[in-house]
C-alpha positions in Angstrom: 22.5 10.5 12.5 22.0 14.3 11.8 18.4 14.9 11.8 18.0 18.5 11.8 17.7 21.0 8.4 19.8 24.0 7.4 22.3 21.8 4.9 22.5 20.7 1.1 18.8 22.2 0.8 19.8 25.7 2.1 22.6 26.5 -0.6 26.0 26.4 -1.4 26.7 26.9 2.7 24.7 24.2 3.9 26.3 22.1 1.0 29.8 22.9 2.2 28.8 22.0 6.0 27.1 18.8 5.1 30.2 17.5 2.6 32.6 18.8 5.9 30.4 16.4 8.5 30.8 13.3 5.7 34.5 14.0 5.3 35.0 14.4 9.3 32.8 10.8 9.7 34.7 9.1 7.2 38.2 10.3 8.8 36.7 8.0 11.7 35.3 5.0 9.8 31.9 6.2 10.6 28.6 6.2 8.2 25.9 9.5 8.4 22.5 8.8 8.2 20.7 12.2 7.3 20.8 15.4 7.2 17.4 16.7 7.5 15.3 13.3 8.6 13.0 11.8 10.4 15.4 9.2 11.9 14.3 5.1 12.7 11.7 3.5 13.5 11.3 -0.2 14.3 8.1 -1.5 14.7 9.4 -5.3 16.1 11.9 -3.8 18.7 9.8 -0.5 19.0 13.1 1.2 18.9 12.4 5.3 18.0 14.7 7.0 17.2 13.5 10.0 16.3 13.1 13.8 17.1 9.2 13.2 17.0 8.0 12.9 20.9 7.7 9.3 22.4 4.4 9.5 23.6 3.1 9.5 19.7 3.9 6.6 18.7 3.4 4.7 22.1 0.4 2.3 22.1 0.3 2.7 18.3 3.8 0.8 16.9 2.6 -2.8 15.8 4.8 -5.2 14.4 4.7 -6.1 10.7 5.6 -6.7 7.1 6.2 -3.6 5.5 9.3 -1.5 5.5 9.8 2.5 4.5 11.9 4.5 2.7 11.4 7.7 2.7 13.4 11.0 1.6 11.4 13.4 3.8 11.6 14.2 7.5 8.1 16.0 9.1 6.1 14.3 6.6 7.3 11.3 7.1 6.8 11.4 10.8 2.9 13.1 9.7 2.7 10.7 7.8 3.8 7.5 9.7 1.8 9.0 13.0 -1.5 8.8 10.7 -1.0 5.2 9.2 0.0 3.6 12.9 -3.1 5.5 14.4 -5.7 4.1 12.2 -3.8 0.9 12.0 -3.0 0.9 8.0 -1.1 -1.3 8.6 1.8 -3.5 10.8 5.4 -1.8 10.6 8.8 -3.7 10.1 11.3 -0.6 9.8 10.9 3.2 8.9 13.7 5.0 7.8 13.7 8.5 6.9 16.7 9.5 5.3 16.6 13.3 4.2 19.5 14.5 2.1 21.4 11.2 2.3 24.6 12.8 2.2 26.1 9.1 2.9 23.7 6.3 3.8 20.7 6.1 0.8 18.1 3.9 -0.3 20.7 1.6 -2.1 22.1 1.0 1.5 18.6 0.3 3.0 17.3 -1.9 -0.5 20.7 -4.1 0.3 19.5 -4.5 4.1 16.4 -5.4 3.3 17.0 -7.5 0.7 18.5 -9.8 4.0 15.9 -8.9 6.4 13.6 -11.9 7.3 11.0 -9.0 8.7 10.6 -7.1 5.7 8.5 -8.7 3.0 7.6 -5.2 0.9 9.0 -2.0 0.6 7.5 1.1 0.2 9.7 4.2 -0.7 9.4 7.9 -1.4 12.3 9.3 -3.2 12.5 12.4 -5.2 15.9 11.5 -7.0 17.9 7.8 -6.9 21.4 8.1 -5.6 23.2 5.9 -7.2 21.7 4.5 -10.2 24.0 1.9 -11.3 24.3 0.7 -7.3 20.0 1.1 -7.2 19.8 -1.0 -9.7 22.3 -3.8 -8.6 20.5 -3.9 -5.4 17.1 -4.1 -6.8 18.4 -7.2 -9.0 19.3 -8.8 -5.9 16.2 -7.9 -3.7 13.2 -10.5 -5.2 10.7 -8.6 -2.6 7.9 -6.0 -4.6 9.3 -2.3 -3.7 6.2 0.6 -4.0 7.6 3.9 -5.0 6.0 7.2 -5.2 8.6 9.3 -6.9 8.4 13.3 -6.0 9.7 15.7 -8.7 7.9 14.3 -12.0 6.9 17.6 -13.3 9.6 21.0 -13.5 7.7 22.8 -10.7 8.0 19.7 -8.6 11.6 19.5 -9.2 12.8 22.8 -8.4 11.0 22.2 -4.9 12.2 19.0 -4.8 16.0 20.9 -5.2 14.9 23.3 -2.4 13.6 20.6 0.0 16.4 17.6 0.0 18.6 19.3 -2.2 17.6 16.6 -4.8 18.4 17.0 -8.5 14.9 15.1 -9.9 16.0 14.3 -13.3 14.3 13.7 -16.5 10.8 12.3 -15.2 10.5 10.4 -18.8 13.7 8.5 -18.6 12.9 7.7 -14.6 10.3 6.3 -15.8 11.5 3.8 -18.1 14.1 2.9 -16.0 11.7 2.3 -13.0 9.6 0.3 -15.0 12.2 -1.9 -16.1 12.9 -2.7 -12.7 9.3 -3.7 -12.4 8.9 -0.7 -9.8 5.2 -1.0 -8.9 4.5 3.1 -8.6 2.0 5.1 -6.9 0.6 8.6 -7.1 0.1 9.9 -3.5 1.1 8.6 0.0 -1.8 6.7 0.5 -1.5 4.8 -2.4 1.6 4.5 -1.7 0.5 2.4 1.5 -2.6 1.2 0.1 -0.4 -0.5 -2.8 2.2 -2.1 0.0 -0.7 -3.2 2.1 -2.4 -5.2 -0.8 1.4 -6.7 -1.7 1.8 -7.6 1.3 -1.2 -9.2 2.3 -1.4 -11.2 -0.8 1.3 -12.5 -0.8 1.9 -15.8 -2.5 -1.3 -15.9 -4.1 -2.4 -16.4 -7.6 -2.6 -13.4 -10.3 -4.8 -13.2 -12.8 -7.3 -10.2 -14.7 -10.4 -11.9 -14.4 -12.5 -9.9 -11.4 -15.4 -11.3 -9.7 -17.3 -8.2 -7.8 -20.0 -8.7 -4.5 -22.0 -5.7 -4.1 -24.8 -4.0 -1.9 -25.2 -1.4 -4.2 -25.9 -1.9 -8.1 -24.5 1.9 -8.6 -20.9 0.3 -7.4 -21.2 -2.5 -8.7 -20.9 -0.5 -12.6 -18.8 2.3 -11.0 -16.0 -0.4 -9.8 -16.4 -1.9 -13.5 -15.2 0.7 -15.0 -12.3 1.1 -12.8 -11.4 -2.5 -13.2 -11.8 -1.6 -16.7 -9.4 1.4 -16.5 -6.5 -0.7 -15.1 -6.5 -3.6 -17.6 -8.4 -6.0 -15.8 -12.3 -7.6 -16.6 -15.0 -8.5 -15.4 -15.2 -13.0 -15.2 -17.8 -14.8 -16.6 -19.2 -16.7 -13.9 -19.4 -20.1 -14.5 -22.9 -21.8 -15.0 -22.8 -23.8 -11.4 -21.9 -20.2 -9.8 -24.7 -18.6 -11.3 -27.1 -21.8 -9.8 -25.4 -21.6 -6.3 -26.4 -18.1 -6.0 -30.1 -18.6 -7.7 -30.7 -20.3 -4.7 -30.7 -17.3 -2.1 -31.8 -14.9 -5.2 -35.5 -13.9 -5.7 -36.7 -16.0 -9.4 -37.3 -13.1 -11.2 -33.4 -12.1 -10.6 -31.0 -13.5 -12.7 -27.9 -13.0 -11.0 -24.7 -12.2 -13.0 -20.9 -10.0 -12.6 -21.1 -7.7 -10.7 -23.3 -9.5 -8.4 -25.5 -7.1 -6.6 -26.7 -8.7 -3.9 -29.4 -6.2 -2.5 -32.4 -8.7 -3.3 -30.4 -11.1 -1.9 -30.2 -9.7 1.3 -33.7 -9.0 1.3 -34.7 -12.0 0.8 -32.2 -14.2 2.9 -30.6 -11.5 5.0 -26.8 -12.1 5.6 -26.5 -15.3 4.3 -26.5 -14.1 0.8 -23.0 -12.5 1.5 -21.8 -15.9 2.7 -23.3 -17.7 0.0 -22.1 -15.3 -2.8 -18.0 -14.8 -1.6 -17.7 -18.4 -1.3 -19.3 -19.1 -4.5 -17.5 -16.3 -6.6 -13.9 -17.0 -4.8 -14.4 -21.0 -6.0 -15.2 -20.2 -9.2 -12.5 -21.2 -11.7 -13.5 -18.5 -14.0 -12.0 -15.8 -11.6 -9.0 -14.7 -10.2 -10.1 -11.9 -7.7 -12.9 -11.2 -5.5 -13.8 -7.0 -5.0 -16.4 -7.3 -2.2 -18.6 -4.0 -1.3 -20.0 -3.1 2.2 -22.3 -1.0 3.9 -21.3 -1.0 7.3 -22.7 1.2 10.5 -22.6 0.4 14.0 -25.8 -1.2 14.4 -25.0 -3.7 11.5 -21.2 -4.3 13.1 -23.0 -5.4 16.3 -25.1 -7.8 14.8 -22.4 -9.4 13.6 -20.5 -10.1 9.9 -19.2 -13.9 10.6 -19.8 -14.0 6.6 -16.3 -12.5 6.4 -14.6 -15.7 8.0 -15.6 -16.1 4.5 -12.6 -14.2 3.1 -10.1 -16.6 5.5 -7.4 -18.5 3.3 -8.4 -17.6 -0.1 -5.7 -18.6 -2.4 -7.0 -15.8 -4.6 -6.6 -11.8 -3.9 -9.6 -10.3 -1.8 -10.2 -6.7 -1.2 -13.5 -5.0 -0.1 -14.2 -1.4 -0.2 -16.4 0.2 2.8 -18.7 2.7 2.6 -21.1 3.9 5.3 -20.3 5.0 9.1 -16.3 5.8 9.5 -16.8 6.0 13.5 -16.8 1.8 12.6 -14.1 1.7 10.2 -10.8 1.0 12.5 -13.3 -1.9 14.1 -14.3 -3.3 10.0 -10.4 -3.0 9.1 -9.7 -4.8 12.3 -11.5 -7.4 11.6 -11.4 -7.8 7.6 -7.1 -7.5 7.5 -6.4 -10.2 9.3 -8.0 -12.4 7.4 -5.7 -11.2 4.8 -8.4 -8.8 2.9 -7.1 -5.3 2.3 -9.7 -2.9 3.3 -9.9 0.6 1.0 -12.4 3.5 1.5 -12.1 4.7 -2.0 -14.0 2.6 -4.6 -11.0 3.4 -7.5 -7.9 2.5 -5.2 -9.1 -0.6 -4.9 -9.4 -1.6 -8.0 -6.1 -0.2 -8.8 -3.9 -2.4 -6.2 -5.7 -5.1 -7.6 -4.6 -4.3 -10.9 -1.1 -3.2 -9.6 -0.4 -6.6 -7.9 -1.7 -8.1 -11.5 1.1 -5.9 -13.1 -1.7 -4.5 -15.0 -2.1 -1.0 -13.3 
């Protein structure tokens, strides 16, 4: 593993020295992972290794689900640092492969597609490979793969060229081609993560466009509409004995309907009405996703939010976007994950990994 720079993303000189170093290793019947990388990390052995410094990552690595790929070295250690501090999510393997003079994604794709840790994969890439190998290897893999790809537009791709060495290709015909591999694609980073979270927490349960929304707020209650809307989803028709359920903790002169704000509710019932109105919308046959809203501060997470045991074992997705006092977040996320509810702190990326697990977004 060569993890430092100066190679195929210098010029012609660092080209000549990295082809010399995968000449040498195949001489020897050796594989090079690198140039220009972060290196490996496993979050179930809590092997590092990595040029980043040890005490980073200790008290932080936590075993999980979700494996990387990612063409990039310092912002993929920036990056990684970030998502195991605020606990994004649990890590199965990292591997930041730079200029993948010899090992590439189509290596890792063919691991993983063996690896009993690894349920999603999330990749950054700002060319593919080997495309006839990358797509072999995605036949044979049956597990979703996230991929942000870097070098859509001209600009991006000359820096692309000048960071990796990476010729990006025609963004229009990666496209197609990703899409055809049923690619689920993301934007940013955090999307990127946001997308195989959601995957990977909802895994094995049922798809389907029709979204029932919970809200404190009436304001995001239309706002998340809209975005629901944008992706390809709808809003459900709630079924005539959902609507009486929740009458029963809703003042009379409220007629409750999707998106159900619940602020009345809560006045009227206090907590209960959160209860009352997840289980109702999550049994109702009419819809296929729950986006629950919440306010959350420290006083309220002290008093307690057993209405979220709630969420436990729902055969349909869940997701809840939080809003209100980020000191409390990592405690709410703590909590809400588990239960296998993705938690997002912006109202539209919700509602797009909904739509993206749907195969709609």
């Amino acid at each position: 593993m060569i993890q430092s720079a100066g190679f195929a993303e210098t010029g012609p000189q660092g080209l000549a020295l990295q082809e010399s170093c995968v000449l040498t290793a195949r001489k020897y019947g050796m594989r090079v992972w690198g140039p220009n990388c972060m290196g490996i990390v496993n979050g179930r052995t809590g092997l590092v290794a990595s040029f980043m410094r040890p005490d980073i990552w200790r008290g932080h690595l936590r075993a999980g689900k979700v494996s990387l790929i990612v063409q990039s070295g310092m912002l993929s250690a920036g990056f990684l640092v970030q998502i195991l501090k605020e606990g994004f999510f649990g890590l199965s393997k990292a591997c930041s492969i730079g200029n993948r003079c010899d090992v590439n994604e189509s290596d890792l794709l063919e691991y993983f597609a063996e690896d009993s840790e690894t349920e999603v994969i999330a990749m950054y890439l700002e060319s593919i490979a080997e495309v006839p190998r990358f797509r072999q290897a995605m036949s044979q893999l049956r597990k979703p793969v996230v991929l942000l790809k870097g070098g859509t537009s001209a600009e991006g791709a000359r820096a692309a060229q000048s960071h990796t060495g990476s010729l990006a290709g025609d963004a229009g015909l990666t496209a197609g081609f990703l899409r055809q591999m049923k690619i689920h694609r993301a934007t940013d980073f955090f999307e990127m993560v946001d997308v195989a979270r959601g995957l990977s927490l909802w895994q094995g349960r049922g798809r389907g466009r029709r979204v029932g929304i919970v809200t404190f707020s009436g304001a995001s209650g239309i706002v998340a509409s809209d975005h629901v809307a944008d992706v390809g989803m709808t809003l459900a028709s709630l079924s005539p004995g959902t609507i009486r359920t929740l009458q029963a903790v809703f003042p009379p002169w409220m007629t409750p309907q999707n998106p159900v704000d619940l602020y009345p509710a809560i006045e009227r019932v206090g907590q209960k009405a959160f209860k009352v109105a997840i289980e109702a919308v999550l049994a109702d046959p009419h819809v296929d996703a729950l986006y629950l809203h919440l306010y959350m501060d420290s006083k309220l997470l002290e008093q307690g939010a057993g209405f979220l045991n709630s969420l436990k074992g729902s055969k349909k997705p869940t997701a809840v976007w939080l809003i209100g006092d980020p000191q409390c977040f990592r405690k709410v996320r703590d909590i809400i994950e588990p239960l296998g509810t993705p938690v997002f702190t912006e109202l539209a990326r919700g509602a797009r990994v909904l739509g993206q697990f749907t195969g709609l977004a």
